[in-house]
N, CA, C and O atoms as CSV, one atom per row, in Angstrom:
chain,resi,resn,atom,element,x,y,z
A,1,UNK,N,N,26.167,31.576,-18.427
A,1,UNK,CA,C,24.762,31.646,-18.805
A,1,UNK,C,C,24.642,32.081,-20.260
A,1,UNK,O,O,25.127,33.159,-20.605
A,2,UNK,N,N,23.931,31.182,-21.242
A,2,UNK,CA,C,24.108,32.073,-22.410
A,2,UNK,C,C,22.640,32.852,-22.760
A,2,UNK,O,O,21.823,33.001,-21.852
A,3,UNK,N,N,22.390,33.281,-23.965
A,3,UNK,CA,C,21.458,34.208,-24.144
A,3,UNK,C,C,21.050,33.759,-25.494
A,3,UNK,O,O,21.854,33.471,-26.381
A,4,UNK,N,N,19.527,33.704,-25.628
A,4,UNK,CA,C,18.641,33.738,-26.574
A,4,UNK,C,C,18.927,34.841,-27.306
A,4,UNK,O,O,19.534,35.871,-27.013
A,5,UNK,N,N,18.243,34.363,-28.602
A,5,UNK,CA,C,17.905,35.182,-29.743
A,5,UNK,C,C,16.815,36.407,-29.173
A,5,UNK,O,O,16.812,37.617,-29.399
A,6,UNK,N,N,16.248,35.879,-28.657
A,6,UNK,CA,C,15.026,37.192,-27.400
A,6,UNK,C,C,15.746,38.309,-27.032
A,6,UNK,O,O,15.512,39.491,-27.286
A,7,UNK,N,N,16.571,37.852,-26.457
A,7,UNK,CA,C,17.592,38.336,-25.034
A,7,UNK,C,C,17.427,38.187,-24.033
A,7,UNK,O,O,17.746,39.048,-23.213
A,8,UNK,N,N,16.781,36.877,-23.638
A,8,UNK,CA,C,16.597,36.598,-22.352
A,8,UNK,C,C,17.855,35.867,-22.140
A,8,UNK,O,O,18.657,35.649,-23.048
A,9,UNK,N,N,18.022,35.459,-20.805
A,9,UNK,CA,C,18.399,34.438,-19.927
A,9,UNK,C,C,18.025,33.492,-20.272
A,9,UNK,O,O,16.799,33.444,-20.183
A,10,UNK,N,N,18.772,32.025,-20.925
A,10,UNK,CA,C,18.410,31.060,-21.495
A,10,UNK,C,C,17.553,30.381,-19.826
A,10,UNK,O,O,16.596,29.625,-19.996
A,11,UNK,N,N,17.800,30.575,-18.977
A,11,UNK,CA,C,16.769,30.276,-17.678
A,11,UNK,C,C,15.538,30.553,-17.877
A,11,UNK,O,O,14.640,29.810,-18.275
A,12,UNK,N,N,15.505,31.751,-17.565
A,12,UNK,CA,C,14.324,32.722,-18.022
A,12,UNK,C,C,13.199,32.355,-18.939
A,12,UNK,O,O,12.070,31.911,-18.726
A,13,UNK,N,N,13.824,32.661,-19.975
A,13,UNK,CA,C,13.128,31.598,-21.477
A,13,UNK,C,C,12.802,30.187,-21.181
A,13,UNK,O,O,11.663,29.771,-21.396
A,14,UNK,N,N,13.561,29.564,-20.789
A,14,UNK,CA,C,12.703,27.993,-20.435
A,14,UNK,C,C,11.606,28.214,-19.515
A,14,UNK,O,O,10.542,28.088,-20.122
A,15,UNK,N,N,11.464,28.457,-18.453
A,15,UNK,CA,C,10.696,29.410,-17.289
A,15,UNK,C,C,9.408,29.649,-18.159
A,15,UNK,O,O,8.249,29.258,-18.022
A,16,UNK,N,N,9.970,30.360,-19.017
A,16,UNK,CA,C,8.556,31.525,-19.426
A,16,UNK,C,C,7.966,30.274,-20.736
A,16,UNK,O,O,6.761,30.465,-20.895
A,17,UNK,N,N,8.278,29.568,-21.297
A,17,UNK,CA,C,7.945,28.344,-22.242
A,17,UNK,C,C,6.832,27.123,-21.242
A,17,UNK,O,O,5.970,26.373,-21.699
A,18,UNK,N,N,7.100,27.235,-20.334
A,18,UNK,CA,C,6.144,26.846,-19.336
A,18,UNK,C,C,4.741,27.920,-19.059
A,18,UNK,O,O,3.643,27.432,-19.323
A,19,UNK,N,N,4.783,29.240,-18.578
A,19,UNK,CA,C,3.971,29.681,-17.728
A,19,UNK,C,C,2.744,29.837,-18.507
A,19,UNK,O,O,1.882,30.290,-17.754
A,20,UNK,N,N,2.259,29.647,-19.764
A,20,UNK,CA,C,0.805,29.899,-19.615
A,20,UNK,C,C,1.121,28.086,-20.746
A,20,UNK,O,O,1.190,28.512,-21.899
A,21,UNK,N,N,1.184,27.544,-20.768
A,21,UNK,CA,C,1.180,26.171,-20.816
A,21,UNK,C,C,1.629,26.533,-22.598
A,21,UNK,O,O,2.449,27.357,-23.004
A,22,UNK,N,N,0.940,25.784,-23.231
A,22,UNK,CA,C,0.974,24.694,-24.614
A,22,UNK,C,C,1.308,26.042,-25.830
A,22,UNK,O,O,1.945,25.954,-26.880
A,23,UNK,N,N,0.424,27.608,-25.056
A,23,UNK,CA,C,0.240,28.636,-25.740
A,23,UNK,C,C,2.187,29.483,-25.970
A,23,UNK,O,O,2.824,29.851,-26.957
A,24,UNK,N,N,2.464,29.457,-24.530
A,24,UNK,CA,C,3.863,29.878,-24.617
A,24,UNK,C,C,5.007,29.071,-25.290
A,24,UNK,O,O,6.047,29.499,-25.789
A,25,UNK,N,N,4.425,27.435,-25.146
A,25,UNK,CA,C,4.921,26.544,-26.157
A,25,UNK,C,C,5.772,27.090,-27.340
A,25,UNK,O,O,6.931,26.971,-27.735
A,26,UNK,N,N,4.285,27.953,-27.834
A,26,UNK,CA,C,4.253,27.449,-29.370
A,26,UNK,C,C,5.057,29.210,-29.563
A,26,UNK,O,O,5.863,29.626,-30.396
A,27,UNK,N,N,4.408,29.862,-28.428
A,27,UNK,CA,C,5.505,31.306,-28.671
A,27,UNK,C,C,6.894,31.577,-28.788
A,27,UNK,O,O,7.583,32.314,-29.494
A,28,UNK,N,N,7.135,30.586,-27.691
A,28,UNK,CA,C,8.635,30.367,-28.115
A,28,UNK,C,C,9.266,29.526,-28.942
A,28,UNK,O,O,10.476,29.304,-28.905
A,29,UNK,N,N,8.284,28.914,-29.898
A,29,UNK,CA,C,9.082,28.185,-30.876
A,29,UNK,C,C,9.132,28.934,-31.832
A,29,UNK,O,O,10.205,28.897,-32.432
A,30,UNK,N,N,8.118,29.847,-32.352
A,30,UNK,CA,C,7.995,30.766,-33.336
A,30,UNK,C,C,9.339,31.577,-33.250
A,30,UNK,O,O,10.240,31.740,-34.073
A,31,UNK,N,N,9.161,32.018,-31.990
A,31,UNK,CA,C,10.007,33.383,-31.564
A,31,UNK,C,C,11.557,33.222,-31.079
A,31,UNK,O,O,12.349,34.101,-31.418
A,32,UNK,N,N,11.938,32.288,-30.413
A,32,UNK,CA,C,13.395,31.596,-30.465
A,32,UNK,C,C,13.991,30.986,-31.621
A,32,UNK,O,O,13.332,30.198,-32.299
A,33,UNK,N,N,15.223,31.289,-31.919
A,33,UNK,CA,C,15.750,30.612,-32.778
A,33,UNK,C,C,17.137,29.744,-32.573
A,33,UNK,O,O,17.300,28.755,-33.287
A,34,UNK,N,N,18.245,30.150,-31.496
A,34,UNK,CA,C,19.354,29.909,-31.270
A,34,UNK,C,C,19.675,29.273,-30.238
A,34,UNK,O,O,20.647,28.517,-30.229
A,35,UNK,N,N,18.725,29.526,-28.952
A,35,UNK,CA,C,19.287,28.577,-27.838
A,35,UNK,C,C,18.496,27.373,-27.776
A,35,UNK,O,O,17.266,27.388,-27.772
A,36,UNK,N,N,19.370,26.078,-27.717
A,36,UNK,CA,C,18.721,24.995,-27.854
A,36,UNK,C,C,17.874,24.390,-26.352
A,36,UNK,O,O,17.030,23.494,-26.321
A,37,UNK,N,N,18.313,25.049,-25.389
A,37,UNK,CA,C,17.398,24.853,-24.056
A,37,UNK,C,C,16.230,25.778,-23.719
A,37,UNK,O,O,15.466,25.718,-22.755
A,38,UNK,N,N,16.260,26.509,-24.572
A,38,UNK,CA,C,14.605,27.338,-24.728
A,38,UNK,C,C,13.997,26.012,-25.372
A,38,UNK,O,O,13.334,25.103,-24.874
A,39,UNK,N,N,14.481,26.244,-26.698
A,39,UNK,CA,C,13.498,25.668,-27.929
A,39,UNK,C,C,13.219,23.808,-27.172
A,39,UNK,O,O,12.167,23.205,-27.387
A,40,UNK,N,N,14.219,23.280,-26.441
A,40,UNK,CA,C,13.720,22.436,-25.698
A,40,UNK,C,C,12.881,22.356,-25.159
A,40,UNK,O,O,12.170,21.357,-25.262
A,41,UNK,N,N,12.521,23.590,-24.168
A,41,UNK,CA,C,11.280,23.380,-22.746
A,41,UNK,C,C,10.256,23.719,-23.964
A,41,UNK,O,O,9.274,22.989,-24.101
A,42,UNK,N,N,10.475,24.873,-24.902
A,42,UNK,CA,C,9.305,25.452,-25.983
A,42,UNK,C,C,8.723,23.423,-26.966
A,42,UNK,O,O,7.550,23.053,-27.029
A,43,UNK,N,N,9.331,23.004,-27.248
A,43,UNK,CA,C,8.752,21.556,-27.165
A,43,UNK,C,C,7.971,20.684,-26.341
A,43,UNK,O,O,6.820,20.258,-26.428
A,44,UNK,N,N,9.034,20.510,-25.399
A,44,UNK,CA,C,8.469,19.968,-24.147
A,44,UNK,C,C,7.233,20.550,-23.749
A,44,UNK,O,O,6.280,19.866,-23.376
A,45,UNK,N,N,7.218,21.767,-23.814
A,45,UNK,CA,C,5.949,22.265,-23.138
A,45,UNK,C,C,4.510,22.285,-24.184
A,45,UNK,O,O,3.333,22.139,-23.857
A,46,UNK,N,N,4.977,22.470,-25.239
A,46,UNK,CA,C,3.853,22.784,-26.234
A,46,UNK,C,C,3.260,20.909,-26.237
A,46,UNK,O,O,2.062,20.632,-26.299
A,47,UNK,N,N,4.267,19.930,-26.166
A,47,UNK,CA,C,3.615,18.708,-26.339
A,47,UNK,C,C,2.995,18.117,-24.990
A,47,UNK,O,O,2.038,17.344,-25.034
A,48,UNK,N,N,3.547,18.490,-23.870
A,48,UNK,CA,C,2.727,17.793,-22.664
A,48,UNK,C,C,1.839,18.740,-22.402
A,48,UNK,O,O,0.856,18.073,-22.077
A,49,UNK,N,N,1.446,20.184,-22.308
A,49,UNK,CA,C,0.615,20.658,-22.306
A,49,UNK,C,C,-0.752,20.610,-23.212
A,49,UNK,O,O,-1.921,20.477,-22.850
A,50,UNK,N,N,-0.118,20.786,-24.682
A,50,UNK,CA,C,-0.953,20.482,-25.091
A,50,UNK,C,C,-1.816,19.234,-25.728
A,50,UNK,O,O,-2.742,19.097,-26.528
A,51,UNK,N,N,-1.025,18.452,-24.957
A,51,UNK,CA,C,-1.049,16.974,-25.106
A,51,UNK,C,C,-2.798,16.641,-23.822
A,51,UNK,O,O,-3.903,16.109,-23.920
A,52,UNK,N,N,-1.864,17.483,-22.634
A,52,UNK,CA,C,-3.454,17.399,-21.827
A,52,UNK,C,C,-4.198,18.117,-22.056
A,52,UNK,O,O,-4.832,18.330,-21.023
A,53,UNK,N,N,-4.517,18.622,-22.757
A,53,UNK,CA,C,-5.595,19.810,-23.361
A,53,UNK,C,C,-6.481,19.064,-23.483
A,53,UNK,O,O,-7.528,18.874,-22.864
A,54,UNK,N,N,-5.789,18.418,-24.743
A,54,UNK,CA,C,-6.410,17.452,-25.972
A,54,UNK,C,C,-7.243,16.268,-24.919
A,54,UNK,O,O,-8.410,15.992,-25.197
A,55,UNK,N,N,-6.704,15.736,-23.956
A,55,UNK,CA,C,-6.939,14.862,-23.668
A,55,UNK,C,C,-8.134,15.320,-22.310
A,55,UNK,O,O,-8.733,14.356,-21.833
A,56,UNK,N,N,-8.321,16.107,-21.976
A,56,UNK,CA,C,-9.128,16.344,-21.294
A,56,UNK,C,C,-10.210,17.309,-22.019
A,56,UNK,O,O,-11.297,17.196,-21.452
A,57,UNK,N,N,-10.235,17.983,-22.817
A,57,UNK,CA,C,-11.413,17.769,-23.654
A,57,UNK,C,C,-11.855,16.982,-24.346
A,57,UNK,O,O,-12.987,17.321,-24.694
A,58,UNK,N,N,-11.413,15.645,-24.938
A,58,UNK,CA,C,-11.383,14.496,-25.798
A,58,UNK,C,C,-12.463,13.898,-23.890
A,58,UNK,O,O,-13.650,13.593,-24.009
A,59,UNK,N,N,-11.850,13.854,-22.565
A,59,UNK,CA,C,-12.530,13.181,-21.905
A,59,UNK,C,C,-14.009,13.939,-21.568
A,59,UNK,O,O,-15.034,13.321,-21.856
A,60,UNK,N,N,-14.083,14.951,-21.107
A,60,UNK,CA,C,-14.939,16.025,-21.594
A,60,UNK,C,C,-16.507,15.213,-22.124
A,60,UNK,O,O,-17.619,15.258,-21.597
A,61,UNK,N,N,-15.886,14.278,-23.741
A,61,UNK,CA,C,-16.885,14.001,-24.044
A,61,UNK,C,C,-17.989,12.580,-23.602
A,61,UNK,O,O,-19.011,12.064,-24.053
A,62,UNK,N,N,-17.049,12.376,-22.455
A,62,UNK,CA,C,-17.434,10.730,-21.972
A,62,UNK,C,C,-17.919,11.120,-21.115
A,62,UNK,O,O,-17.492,12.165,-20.624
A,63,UNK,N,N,-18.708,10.646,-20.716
A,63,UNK,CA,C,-20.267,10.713,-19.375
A,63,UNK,C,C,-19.548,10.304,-18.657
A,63,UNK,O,O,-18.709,9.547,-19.146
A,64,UNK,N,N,-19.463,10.613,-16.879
A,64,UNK,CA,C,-19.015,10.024,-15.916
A,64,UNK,C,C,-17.735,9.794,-16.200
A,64,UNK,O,O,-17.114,10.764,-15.767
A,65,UNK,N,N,-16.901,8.924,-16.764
A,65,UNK,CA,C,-16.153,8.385,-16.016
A,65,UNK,C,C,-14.871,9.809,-16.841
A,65,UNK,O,O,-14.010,10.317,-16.122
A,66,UNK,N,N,-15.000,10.175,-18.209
A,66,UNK,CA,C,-14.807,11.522,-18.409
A,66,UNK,C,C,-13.951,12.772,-17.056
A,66,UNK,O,O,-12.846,13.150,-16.666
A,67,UNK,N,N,-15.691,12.991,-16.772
A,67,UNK,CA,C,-15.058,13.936,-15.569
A,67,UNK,C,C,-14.227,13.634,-14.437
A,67,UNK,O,O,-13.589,14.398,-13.714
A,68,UNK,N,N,-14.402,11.806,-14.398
A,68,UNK,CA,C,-13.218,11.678,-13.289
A,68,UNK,C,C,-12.020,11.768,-13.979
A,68,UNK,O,O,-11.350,12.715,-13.566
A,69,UNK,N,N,-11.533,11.186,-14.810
A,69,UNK,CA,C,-10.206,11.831,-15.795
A,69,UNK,C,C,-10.016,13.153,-15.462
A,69,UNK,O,O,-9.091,13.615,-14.794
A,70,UNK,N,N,-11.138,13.859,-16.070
A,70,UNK,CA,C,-10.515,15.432,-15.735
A,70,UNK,C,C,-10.432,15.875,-14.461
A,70,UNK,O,O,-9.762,16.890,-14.277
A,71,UNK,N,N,-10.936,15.372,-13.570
A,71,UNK,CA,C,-10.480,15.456,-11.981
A,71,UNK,C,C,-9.499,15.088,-11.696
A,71,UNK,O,O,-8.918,15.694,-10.795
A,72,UNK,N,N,-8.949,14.101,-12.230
A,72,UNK,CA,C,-6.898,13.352,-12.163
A,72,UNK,C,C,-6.346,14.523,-12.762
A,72,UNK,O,O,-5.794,15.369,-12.058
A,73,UNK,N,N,-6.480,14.690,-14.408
A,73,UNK,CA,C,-5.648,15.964,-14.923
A,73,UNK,C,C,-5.289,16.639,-14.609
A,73,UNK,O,O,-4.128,16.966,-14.856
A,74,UNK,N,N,-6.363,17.487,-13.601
A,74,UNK,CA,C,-6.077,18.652,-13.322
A,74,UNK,C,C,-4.940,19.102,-12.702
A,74,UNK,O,O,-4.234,20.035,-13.083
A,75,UNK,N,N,-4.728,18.164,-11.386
A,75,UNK,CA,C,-3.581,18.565,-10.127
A,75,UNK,C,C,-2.379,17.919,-11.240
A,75,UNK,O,O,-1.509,18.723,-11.576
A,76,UNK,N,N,-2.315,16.792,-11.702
A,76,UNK,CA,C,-1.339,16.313,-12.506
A,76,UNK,C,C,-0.547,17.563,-13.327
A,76,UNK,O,O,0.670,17.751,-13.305
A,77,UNK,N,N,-1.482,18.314,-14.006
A,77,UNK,CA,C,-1.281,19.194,-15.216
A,77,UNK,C,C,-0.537,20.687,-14.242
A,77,UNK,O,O,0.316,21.492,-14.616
A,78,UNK,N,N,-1.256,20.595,-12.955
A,78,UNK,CA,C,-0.771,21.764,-12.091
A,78,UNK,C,C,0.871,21.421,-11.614
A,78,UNK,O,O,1.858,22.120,-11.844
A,79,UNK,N,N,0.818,20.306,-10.987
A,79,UNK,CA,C,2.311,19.690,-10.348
A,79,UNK,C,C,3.343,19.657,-11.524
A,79,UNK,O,O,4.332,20.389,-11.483
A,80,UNK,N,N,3.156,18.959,-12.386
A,80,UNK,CA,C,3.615,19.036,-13.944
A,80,UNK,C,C,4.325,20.767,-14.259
A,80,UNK,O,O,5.455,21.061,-14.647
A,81,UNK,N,N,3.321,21.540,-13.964
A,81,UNK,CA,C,3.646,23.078,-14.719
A,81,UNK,C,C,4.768,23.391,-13.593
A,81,UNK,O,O,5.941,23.478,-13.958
A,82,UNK,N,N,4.457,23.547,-12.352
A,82,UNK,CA,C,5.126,23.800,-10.972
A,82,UNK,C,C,6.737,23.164,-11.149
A,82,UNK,O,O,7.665,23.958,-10.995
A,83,UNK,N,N,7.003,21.900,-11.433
A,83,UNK,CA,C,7.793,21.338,-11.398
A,83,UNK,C,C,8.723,21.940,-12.674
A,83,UNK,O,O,9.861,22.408,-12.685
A,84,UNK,N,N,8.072,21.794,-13.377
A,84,UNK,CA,C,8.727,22.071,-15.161
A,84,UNK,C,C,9.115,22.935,-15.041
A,84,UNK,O,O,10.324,22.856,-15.255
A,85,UNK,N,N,8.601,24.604,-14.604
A,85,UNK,CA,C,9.163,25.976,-14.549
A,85,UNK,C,C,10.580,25.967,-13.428
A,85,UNK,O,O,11.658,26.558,-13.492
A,86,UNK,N,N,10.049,25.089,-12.496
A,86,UNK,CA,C,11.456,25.404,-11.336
A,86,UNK,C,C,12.528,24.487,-11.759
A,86,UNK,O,O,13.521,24.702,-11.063
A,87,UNK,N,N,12.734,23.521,-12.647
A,87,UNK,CA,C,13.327,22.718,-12.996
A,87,UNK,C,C,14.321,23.100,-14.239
A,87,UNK,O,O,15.475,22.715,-14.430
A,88,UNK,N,N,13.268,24.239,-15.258
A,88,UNK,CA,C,13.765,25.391,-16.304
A,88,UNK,C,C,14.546,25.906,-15.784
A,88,UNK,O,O,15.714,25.944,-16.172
A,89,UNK,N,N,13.894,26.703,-14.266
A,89,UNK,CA,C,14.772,27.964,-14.241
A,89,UNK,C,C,15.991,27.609,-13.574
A,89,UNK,O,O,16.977,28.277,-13.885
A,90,UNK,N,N,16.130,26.726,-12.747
A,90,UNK,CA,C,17.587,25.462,-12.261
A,90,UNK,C,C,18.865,25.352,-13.076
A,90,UNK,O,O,20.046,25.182,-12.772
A,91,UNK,N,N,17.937,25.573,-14.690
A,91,UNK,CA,C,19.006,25.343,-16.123
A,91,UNK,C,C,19.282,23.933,-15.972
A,91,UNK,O,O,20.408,23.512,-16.239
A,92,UNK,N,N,18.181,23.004,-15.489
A,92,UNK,CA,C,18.185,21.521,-15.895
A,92,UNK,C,C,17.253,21.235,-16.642
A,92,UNK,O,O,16.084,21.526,-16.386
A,93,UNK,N,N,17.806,20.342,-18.151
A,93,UNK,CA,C,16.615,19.903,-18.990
A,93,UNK,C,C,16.386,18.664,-18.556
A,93,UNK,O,O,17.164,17.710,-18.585
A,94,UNK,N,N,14.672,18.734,-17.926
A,94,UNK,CA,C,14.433,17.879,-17.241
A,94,UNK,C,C,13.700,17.467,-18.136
A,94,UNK,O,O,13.118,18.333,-18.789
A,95,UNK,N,N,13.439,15.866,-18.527
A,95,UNK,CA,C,13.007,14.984,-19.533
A,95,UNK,C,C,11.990,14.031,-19.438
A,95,UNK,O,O,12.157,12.831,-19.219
A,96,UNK,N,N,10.475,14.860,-19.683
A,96,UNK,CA,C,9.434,13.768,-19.109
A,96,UNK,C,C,9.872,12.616,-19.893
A,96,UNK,O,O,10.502,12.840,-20.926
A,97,UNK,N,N,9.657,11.565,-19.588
A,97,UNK,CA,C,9.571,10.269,-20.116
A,97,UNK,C,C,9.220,10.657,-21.893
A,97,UNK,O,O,9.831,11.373,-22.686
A,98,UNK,N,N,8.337,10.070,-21.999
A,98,UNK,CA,C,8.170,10.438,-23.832
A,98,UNK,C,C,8.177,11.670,-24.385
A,98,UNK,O,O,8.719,11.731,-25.488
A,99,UNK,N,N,7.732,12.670,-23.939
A,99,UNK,CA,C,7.716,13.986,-24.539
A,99,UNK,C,C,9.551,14.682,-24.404
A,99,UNK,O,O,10.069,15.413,-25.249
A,100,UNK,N,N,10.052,14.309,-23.436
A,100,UNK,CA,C,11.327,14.865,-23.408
A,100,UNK,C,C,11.905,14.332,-24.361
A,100,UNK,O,O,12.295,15.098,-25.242
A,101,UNK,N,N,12.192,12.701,-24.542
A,101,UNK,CA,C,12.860,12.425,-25.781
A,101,UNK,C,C,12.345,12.822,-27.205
A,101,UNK,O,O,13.019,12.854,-28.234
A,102,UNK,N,N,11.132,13.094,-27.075
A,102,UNK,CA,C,10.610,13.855,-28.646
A,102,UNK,C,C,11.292,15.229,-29.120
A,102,UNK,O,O,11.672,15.693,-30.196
A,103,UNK,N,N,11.255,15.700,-27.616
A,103,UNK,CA,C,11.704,17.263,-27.414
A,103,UNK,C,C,13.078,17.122,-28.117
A,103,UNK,O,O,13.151,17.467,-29.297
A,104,UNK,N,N,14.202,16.626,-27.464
A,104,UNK,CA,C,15.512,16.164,-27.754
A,104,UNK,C,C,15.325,16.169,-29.040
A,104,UNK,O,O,16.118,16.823,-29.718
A,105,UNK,N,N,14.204,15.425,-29.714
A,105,UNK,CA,C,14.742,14.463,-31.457
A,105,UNK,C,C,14.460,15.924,-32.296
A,105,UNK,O,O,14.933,16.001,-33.430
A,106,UNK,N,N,13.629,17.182,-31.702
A,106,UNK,CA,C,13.421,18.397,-32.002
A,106,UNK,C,C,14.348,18.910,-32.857
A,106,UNK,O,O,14.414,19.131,-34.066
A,107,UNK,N,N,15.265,19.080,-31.605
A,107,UNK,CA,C,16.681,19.949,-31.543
A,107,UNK,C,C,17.421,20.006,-32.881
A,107,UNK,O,O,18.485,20.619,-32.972
């Protein structure tokens, strides 16, 4: 198991790059410097999270069909977080489709 610049558990740290979404993102990119499977999920997470942010306040502004978007998002954005943290803490970098390979080109 190796260890962050933090001193966490490079587990741990991916884990916690998930739990309050796009915000812990960006904490652990600031705040990690050495393990490359933090600063991974700290990508990963800051771009699909805050990727649906964007996109569900951007729908937000559309009448009707808007709020049904943000009615899809929501459970999406929940299953998404659920999955991502237990998948961190596994110590598998799990690779959404586009945002994982962005994550990767990070590194």
């Amino acid at each position: 198991m190796s260890e962050s610049s933090m001193g966490l558990d490079s587990k741990v740290g991916g884990l916690l790059c998930y739990l309050l979404g796009w915000v812990t993102g960006i904490i652990f990119l600031v705040l990690e410097k050495k393990d490359p499977d933090v600063r991974f999920h700290a990508y990963q997470s800051t771009a699909t999270f805050g990727g649906l942010f964007v996109v569900s306040i951007a729908a937000g502004l559309v009448p009707v069909i808007g709020g049904l978007v943000q009615m899809l998002l929501s459970p999406v954005g929940v299953i998404l977080w659920i999955v991502l943290m237990v998948k961190a803490f596994q110590g598998e970098r799990f690779k959404l489709p586009v945002v994982g390979d962005w994550a990767e080109e990070q590194l």
